[in-house]
C-alpha beads as a LAMMPS data file, in Angstrom:
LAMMPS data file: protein, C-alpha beads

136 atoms
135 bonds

1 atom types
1 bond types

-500.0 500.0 xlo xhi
-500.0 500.0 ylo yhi
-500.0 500.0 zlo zhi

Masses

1 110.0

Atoms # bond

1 1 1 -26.738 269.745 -392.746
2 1 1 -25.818 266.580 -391.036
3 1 1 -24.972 268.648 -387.948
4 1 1 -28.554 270.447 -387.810
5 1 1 -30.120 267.392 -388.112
6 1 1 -27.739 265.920 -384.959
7 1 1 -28.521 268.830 -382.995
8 1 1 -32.647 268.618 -383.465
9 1 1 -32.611 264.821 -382.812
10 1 1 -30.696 265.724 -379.274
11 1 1 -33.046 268.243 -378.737
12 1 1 -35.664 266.214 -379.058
13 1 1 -34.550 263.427 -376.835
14 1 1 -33.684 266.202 -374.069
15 1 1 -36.812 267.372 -374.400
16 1 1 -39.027 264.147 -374.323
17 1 1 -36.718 262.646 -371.011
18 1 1 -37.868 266.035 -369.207
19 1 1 -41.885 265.376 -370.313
20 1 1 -41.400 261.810 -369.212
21 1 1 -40.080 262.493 -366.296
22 1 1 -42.719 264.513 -365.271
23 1 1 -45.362 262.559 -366.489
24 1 1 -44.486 259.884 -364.200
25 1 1 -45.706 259.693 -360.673
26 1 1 -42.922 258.637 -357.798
27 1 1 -41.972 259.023 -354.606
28 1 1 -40.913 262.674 -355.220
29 1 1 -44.467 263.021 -356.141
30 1 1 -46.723 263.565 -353.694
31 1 1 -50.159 262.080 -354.721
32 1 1 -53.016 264.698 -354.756
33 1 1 -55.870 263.082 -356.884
34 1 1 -56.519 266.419 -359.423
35 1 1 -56.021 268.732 -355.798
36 1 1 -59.594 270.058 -356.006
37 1 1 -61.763 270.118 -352.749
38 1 1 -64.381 267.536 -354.546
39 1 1 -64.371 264.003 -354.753
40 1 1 -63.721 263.689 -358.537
41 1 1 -63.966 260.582 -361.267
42 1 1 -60.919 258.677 -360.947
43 1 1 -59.925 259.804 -357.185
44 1 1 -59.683 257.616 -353.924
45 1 1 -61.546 259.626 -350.950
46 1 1 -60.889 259.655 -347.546
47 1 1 -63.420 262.117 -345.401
48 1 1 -63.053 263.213 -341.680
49 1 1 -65.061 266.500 -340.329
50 1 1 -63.505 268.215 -337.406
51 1 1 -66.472 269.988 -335.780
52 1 1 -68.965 271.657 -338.763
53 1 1 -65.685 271.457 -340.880
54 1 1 -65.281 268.979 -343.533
55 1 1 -61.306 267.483 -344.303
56 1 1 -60.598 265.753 -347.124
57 1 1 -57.843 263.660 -348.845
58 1 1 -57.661 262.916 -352.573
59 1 1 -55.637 260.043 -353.996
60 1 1 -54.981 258.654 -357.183
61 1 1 -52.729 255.446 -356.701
62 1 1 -52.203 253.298 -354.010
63 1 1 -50.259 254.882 -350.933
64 1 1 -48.960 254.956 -347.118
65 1 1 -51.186 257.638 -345.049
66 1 1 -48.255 258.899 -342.997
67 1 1 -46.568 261.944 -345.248
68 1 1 -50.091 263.082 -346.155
69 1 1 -52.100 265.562 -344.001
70 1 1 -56.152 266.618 -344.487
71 1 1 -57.481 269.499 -346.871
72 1 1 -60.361 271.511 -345.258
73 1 1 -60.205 274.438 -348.030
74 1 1 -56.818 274.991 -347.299
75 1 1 -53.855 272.531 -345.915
76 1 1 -54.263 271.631 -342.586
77 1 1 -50.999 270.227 -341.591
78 1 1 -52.653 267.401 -339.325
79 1 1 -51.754 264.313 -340.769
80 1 1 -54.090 261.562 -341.980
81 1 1 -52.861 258.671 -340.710
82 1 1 -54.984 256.728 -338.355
83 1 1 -57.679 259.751 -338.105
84 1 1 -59.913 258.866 -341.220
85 1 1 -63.835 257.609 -341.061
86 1 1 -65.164 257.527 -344.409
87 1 1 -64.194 256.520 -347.802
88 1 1 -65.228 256.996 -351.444
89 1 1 -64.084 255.154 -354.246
90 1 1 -64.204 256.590 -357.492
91 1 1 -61.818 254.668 -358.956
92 1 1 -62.398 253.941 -362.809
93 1 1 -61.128 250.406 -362.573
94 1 1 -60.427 248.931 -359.372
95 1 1 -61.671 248.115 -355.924
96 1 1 -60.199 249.681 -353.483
97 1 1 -58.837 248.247 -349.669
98 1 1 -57.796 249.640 -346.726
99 1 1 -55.335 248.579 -344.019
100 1 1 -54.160 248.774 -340.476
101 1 1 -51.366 247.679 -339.304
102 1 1 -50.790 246.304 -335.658
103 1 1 -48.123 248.063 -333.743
104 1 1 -48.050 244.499 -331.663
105 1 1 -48.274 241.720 -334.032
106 1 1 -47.244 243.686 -337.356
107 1 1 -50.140 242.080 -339.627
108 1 1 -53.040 244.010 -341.072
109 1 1 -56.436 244.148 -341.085
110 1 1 -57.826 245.444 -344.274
111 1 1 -61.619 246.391 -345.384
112 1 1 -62.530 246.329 -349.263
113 1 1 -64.629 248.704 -350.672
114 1 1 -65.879 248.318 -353.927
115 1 1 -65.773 251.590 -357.376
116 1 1 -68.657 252.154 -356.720
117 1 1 -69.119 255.784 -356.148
118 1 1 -70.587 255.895 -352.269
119 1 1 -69.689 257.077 -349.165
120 1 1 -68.753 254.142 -346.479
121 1 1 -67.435 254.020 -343.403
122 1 1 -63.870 252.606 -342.464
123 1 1 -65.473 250.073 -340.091
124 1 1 -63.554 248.497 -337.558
125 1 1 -60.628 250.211 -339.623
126 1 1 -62.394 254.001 -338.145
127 1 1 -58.946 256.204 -336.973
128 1 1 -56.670 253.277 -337.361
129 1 1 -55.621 253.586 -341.696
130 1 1 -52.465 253.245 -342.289
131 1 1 -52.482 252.366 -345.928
132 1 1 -54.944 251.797 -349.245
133 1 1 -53.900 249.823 -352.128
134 1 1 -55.994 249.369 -355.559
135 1 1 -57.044 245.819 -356.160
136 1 1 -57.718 245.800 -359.644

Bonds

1 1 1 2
2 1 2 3
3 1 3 4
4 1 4 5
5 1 5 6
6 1 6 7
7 1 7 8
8 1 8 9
9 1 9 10
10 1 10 11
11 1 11 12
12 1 12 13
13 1 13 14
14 1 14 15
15 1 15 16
16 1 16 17
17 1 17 18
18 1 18 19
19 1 19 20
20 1 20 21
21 1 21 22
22 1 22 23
23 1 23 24
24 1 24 25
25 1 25 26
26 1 26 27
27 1 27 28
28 1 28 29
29 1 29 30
30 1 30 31
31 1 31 32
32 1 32 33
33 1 33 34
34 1 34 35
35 1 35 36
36 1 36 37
37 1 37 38
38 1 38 39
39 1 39 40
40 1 40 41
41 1 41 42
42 1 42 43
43 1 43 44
44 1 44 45
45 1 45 46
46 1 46 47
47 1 47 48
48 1 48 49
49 1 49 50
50 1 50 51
51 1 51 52
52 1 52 53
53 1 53 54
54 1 54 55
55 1 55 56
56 1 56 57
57 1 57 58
58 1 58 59
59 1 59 60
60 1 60 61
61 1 61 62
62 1 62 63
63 1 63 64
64 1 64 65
65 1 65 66
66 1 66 67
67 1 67 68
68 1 68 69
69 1 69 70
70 1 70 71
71 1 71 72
72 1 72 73
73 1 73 74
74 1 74 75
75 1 75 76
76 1 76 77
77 1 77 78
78 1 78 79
79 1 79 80
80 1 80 81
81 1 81 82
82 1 82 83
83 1 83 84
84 1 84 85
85 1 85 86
86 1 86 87
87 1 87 88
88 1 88 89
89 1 89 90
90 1 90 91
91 1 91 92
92 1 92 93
93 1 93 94
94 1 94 95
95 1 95 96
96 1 96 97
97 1 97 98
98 1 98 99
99 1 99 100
100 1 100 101
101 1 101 102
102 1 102 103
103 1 103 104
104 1 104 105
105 1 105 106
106 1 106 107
107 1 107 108
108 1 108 109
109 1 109 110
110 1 110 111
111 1 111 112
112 1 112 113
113 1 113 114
114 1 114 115
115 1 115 116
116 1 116 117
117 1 117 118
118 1 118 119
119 1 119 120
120 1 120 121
121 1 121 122
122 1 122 123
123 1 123 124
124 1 124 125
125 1 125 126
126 1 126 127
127 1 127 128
128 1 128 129
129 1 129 130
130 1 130 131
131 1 131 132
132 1 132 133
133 1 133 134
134 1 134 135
135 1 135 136
């Protein structure tokens, strides 16, 4: 009985390290806000349009631009990095700020932009984001 009861417990711990890993965003996990083409509750937007078509990047957390590329109904494969104009900040809790960083002097210049559902543009910031960070 004992034994059983050993074997369940294990099982259970197994099975609650796999759920938690998975539950928990990383660096192995790329951040896709939910991955649909709209600018959800909750989601950090970045918009670009290419012509008459409209590119899009959804994030959830704070995050580097450089492994992520635009969504324009299907992946693009052109990265984001320094090539955004707009932003939307859907956020639930926090304001949200965007950075460049100078190749020549190696500080930033960030804009803040506040959860509150609009569209704004980048600013001085327009094709030069490197970076967004929540400032809760």
């Amino acid at each position: 009985m004992g034994s059983k009861r050993g074997r369940h417990a294990a099982a259970a711990a197994v099975a609650l390290a796999v759920v938690g890993a998975l539950a928990t965003p990383g660096a192995a996990h790329a951040d896709n806000g939910d991955g649909r083409t709209a600018c959800n509750s909750g989601e950090i937007c970045f918009w670009r349009y290419s012509g008459a078509v409209l590119w899009t990047k959804q994030f959830w957390y704070t995050a580097n631009h450089g492994d992520y590329t635009w969504w324009a109904g299907q992946p693009t494969g052109i990265r984001m990095q320094d090539n955004a104009v707009e932003i939307t900040n859907r956020d639930t809790q926090c304001d949200v700020r965007v950075g460049n960083r100078s190749p020549a002097t190696g500080l930033w210049t960030w804009r803040y932009f506040p959860n509150d559902h609009v569209r704004r543009g980048l600013g001085e910031i327009r094709n030069t984001n490197d970076r967004h960070e929540r400032v809760c």
